[in-house]
C-alpha positions in Angstrom: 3.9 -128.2 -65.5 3.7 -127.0 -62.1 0.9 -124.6 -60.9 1.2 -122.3 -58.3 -1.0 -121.4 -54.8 -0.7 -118.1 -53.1 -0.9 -118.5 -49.6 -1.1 -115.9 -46.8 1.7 -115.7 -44.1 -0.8 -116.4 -41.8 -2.3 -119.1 -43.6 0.9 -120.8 -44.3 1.4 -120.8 -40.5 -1.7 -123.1 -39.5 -0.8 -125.7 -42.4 0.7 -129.0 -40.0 0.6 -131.3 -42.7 1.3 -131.0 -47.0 1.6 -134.1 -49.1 0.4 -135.1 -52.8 -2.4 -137.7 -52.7 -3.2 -140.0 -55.2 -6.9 -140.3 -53.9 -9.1 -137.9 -56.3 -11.2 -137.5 -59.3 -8.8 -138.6 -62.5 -6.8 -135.4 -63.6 -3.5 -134.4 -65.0 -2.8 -132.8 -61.3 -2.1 -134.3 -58.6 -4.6 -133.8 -55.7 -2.9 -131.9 -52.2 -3.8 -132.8 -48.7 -3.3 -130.6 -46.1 -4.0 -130.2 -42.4 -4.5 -127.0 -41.1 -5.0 -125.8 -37.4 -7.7 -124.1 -36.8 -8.5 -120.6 -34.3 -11.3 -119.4 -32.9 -11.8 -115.2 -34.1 -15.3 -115.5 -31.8 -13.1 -113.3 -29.6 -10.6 -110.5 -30.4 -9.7 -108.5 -27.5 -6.0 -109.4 -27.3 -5.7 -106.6 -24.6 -7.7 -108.1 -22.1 -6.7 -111.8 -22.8 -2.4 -110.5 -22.4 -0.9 -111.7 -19.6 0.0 -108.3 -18.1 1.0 -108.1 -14.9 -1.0 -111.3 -13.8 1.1 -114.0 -12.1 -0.3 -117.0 -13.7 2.2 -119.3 -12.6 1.5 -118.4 -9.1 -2.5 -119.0 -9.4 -1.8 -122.2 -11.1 0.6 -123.6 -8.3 -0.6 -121.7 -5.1 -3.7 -123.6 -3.7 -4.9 -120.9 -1.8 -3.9 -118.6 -4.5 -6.0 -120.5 -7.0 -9.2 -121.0 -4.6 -9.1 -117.3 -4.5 -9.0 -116.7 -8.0 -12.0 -119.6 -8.5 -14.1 -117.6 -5.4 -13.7 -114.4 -7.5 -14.2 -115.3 -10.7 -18.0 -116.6 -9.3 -18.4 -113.6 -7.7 -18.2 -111.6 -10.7 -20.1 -113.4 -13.4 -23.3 -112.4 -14.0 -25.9 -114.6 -14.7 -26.0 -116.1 -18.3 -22.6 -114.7 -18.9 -21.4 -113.8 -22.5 -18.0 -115.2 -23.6 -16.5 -111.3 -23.5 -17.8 -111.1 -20.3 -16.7 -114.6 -19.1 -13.0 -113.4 -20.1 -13.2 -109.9 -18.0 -14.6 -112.0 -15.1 -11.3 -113.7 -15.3 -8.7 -111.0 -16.3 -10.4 -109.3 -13.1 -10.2 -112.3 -10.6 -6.1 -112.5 -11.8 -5.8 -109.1 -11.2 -7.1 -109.3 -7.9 -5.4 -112.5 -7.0 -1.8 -111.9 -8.0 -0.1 -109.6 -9.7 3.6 -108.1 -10.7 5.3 -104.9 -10.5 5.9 -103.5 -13.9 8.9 -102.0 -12.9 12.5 -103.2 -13.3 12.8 -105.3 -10.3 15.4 -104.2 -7.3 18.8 -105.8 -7.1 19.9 -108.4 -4.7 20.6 -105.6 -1.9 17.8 -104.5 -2.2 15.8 -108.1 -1.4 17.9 -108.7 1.7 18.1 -105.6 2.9 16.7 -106.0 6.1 19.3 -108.5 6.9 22.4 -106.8 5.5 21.8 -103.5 6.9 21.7 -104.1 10.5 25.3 -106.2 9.4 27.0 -103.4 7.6 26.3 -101.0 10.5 27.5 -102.7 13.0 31.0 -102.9 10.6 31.0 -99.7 10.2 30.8 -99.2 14.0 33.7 -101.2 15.0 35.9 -99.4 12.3 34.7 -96.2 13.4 36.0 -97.4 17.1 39.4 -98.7 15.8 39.7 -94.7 14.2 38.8 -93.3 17.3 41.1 -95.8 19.5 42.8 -94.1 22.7 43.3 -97.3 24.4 45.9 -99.4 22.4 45.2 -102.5 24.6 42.2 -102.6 23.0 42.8 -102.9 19.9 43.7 -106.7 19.3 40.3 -107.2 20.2 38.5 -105.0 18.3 40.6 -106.0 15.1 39.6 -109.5 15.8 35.2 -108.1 16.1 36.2 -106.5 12.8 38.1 -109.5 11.2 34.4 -111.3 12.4 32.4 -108.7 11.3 33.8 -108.1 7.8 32.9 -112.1 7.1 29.3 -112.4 8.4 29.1 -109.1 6.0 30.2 -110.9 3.0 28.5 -114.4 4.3 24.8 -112.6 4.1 26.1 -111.0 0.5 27.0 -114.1 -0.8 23.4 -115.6 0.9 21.3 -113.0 -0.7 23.1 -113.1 -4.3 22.3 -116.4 -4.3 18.8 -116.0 -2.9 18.5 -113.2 -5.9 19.8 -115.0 -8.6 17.6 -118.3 -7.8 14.5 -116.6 -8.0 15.2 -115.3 -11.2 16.1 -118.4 -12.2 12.7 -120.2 -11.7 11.2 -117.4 -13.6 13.4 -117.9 -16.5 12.2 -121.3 -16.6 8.5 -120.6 -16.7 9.3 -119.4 -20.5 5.9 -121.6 -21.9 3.7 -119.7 -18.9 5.2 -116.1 -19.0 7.7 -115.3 -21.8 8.1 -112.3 -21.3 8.7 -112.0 -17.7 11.2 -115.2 -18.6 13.4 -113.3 -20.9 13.0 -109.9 -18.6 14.9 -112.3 -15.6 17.2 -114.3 -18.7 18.3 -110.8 -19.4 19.0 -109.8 -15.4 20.6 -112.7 -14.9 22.9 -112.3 -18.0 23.5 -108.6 -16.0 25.0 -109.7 -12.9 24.7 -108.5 -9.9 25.8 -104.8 -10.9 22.8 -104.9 -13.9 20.3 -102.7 -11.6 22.9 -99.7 -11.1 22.2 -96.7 -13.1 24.6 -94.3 -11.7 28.2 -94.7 -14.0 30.9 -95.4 -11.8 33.2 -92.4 -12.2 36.7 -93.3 -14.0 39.7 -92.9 -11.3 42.7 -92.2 -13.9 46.5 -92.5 -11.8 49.3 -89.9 -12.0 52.6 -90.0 -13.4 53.6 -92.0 -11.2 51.2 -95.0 -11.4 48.9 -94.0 -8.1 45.3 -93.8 -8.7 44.2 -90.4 -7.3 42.6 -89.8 -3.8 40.0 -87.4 -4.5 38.3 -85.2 -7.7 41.0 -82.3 -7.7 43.9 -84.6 -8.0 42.3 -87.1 -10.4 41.0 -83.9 -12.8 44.4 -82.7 -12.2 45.8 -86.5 -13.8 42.7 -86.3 -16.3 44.4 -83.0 -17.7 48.0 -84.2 -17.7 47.0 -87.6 -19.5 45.3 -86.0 -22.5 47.9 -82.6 -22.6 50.3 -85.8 -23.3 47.9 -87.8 -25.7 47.0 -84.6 -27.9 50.5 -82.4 -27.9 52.5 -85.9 -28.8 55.3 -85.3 -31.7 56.4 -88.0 -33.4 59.6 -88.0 -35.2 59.1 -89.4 -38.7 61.7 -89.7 -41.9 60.6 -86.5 -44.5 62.4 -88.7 -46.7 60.2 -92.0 -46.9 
């Protein structure tokens, strides 16, 4: 005959080791040894103990990062300290050491921008001198500053994609430090490169003819034509069948 032993989820959770022992007073059962793990509940403020917005990995790896936090955490202790106040003294030294934006972090043009910019202008400016070209002479030339242009342009790109994708990288493998900031980059990184855009890319539908259209007149004009087709179809069919 077997007995049964209700067990909460919680409790089932902390058990680490269950065997039958033969050690124990003589019986027709069969003693149970177990090996549970065992938590503190001295302290239940799970809001001020979360990790937040505190870069943790950054205090624990920075050595000027961490003698600040260590400086501040002195500094705000008062004397004989409680163990709720010992935890704000530290939730407020990581808060004032390091943090992280909340928000969805910027994409990859975003970070480089500074570098990039400055590149895609001066682009723009030789194309804008080829359109406005009186002197055909020089043209060979400015082709070839264009030709140059257009690959330091997609040089820094690739550069700054990489940079981007790296540094969400190492944050994805600090999943035992921050999880949730590790599967917020997992999930960026899973994105691509186009993940940050929120605007929809509008749908350019082609004519008749196969040509995509050139601007919104023409392509609501194809839009119109497509589903006039699609919805006003006849199909012959056999009344017969």
């Amino acid at each position: 005959m077997l007995d049964s032993i209700s067990v909460s989820s919680n409790g089932v959770k902390k058990v680490r080791d269950c065997k039958v022992s033969k050690i124990g007073v003589p019986s027709d059962h069969s003693a149970i040894m177990l090996k549970f793990c065992l938590t503190s509940i001295k302290y239940k403020d799970h809001s001020e103990l979360s990790n937040g917005i505190i870069d943790w990995h950054a205090i624990r790896t920075d050595d000027s990062k961490r003698s600040q936090f260590n400086s501040l955490i002195k500094e705000n202790l008062p004397p004989n300290p409680s163990y709720t106040a010992y935890n704000r003294a530290i939730m407020a030294a990581g808060y004032a050491t390091a943090t992280k934006s909340k928000d969805r972090r910027i994409g990859w043009f975003e970070n480089d921008r500074e570098a990039l910019q400055p590149l895609i202008n001066k682009k723009a400016e030789i194309l804008h001198n080829i359109r406005a070209l009186d002197d055909p002479s020089k043209l060979p030339d400015l082709q070839h500053a264009y030709k140059v242009s257009c690959k330091e342009v997609k040089d820094r790109s690739d550069l700054a994609k990489h940079k981007w994708a790296l540094a969400l990288g190492n944050e994805a493998n600090n999943l035992n430090v921050t999880p949730k900031q590790a599967w917020q980059a997992a999930y960026e990184i899973r994105d691509g490169v186009k993940g940050h855009h929120t605007t929809p890319a509008p749908k350019i539908f082609k004519n008749s003819e196969g040509v995509l259209a050139s601007s919104k007149q023409e392509n609501v004009n194809n839009v119109e034509t497509h589903f006039t087709r699609v919805f006003n179809s006849t199909r012959p069919f056999n009344v017969d069948a």
